[in-house]
C-alpha positions in Angstrom: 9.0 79.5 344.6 11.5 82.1 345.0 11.4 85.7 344.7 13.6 87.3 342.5 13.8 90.9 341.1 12.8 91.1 337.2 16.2 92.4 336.3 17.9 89.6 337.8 15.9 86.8 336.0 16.4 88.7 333.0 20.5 88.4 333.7 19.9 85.2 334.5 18.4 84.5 331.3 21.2 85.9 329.4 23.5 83.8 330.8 21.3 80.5 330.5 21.3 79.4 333.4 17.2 79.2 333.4 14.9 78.0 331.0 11.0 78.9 330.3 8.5 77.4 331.4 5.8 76.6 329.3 2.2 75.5 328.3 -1.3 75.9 326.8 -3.9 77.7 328.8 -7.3 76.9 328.2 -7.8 78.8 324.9 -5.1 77.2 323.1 -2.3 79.7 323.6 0.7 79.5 323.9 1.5 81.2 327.2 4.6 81.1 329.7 4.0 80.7 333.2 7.7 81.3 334.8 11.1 79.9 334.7 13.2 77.7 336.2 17.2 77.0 337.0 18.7 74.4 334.4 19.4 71.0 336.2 23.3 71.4 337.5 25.3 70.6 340.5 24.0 73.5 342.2 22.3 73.7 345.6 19.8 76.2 343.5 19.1 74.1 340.6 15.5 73.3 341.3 14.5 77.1 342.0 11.3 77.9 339.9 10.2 81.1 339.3 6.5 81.8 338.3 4.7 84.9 337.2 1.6 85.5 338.7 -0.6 85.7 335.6 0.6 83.2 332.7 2.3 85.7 329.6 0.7 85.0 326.2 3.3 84.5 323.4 3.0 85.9 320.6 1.7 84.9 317.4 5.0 84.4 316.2 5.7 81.5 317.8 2.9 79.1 317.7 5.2 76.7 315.5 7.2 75.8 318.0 6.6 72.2 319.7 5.8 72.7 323.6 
């Protein structure tokens, strides 16, 4: 795991060059534990990056298939 300032995930998040990482914790919610590079030629393209604690998603977004 690699460490990586929050403003420079969220640029590259923008650019899409990572993609969530997601689950269900033990309640049944959804949650997001980090993120990860998208699968390219790059010598970086198996970097993950996890949060400590898991984010709960909201509400919102329960319809979508994880």
């Amino acid at each position: 795991m690699s460490k990586l300032s929050p403003t420079k995930i969220q640029k590259l998040i923008a650019k899409g060059r990572v993609v969530p990482v997601l689950g269900r914790n033990e309640k049944g919610e959804n949650v997001i534990y980090g993120y990860r590079r998208k699968n390219n030629r790059s010598t970086k393209s198996h970097e993950q990056y996890m949060f400590v604690e898991p984010v709960v998603l909201d509400k919102a977004v329960e319809n979508v298939k994880i």
